[in-house]
N, C-alpha and C positions, 0 to 999 in steps of 0.2 A: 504494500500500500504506500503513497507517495506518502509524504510529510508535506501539511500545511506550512507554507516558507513563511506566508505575510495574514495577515488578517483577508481573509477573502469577502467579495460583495456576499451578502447572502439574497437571493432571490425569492419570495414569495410570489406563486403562482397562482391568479384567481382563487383566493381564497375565499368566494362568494356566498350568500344563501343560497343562490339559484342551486348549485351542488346538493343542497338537501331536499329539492324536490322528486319524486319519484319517478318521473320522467326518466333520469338517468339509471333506474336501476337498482339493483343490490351492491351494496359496496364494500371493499374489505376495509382492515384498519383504522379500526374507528379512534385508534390511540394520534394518527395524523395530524391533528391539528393541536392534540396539546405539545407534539413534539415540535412544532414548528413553534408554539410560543416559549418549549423553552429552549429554542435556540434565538427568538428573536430578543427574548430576556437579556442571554449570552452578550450578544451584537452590541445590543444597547449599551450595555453596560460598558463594555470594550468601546464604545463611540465608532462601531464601521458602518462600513456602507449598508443599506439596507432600503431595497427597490424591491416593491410588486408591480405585478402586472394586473390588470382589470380587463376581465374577458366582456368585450358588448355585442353580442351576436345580431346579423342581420336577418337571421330565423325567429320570423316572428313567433314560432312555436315553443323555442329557446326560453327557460326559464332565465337564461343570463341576455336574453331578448332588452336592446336598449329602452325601449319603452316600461320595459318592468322593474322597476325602482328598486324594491324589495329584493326581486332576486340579484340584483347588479350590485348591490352594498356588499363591504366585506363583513365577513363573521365577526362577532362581537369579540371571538379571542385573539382577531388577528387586525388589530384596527392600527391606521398607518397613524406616524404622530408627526410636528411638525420637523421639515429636514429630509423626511424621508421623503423617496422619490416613486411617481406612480408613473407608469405606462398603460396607457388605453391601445386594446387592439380589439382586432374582429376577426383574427385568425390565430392557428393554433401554436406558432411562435411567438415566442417574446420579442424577435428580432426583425419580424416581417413589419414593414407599417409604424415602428418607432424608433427612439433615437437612442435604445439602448447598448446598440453596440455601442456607438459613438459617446454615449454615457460612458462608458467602462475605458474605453482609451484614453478619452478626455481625464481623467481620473488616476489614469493607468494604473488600469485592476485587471491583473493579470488570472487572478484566480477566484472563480465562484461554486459558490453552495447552492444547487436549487434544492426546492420543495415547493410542496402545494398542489393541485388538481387541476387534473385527474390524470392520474398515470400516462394511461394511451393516449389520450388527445396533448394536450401544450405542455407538459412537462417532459414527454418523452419528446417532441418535435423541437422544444426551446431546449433539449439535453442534447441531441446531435447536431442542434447549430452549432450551440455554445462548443463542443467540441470540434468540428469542423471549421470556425472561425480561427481557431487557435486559441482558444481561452483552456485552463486546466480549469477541470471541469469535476466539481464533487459533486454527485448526487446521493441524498438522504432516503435510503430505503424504508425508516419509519417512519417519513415523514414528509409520504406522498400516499395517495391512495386511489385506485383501480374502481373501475364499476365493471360488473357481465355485462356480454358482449354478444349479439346474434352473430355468425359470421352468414357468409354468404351463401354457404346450404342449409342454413335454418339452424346449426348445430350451436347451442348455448356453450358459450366456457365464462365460465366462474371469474368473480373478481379477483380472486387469488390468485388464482393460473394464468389472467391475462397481467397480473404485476410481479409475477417470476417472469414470465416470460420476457415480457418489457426491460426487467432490470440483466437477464442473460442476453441481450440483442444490444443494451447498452453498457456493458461491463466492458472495461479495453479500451473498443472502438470508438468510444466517443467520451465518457465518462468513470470516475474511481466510485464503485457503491459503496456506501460508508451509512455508519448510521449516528443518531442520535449523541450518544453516550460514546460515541470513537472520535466525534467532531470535539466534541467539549471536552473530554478530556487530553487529546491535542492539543488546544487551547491552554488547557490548565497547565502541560509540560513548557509550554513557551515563555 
């Protein structure tokens, strides 16, 4: 596993209501978003960088549908303060449609943390830019989470299977899996 060299951005990915609506499904990890708050605790504390993204979909059926106020807000555990930096998009990267790259070299921040929702859609798609761009790239395995999924012969797979899976397609090639309790205590040895 790499060693964190510097304090890295940490990234929160839509971490919306809209996610709690049924629409998307069964979902695993329901431990995810207090993992994210305490590593946004972490961050804070440490004074880094620390950028979400806000998903506004132009599916009007979209619980994170811009018109639906409610689902567009972030979860009350993960509420941005001032300083920190928010990106608006309508796609499933963080890096399509805003100026987050350029945030990061602006900054020059060589090394980020994601998490946040939902695995398969913009945390796996903002994990293989972010490694493709050339950024070192940590992703927080308890501290993202999956919804089932129909595929395309009607065959259900489970939220858990499709967030091994995601995390085996992005292990290497694009990102270091790490979790929770291996970030922070990196931290604490620094």
């Amino acid at each position: 596993m790499k060693n964190l060299l510097e304090l890295p951005a940490l990234l929160l990915l839509d971490v919306q209501k809209g996610f709690d609506d049924s629409y998307w499904g069964t979902r695993n990890n329901s431990e995810a978003e207090a993992n994210m708050a305490r590593l946004l605790t972490e961050w804070r504390y440490r004074k880094g960088h620390v950028i979400y993204t806000k998903h506004l979909s132009i599916d009007p059926a979209s619980p994170l549908h811009h018109r639906n106020k409610l689902g567009t807000e972030f979860k009350e555990i993960i509420q941005p303060i001032d300083g920190e930096i928010i990106f608006t998009k309508n796609v499933n990267s963080g890096f399509i449609g805003t100026e987050l790259e350029s945030y990061l070299k602006q900054k020059q921040i060589k090394t980020v943390v994601i998490t946040g929702l939902s695995t398969q859609h913009c945390v796996s798609t903002t994990t293989r830019m972010s490694g493709n761009l050339g950024f070192n790239t940590f992703l927080v395995s308890d501290a993202i989470a999956a919804f089932e999924i129909m595929d395309h012969n009607g065959v259900r797979h489970s939220a858990d299977s499709i967030q091994e899976h995601e995390l085996a397609m992005l292990q290497k090639e694009f990102a270091t899996i790490i979790t929770t309790d291996e970030i922070i205590s990196q931290l604490n040895q620094e």
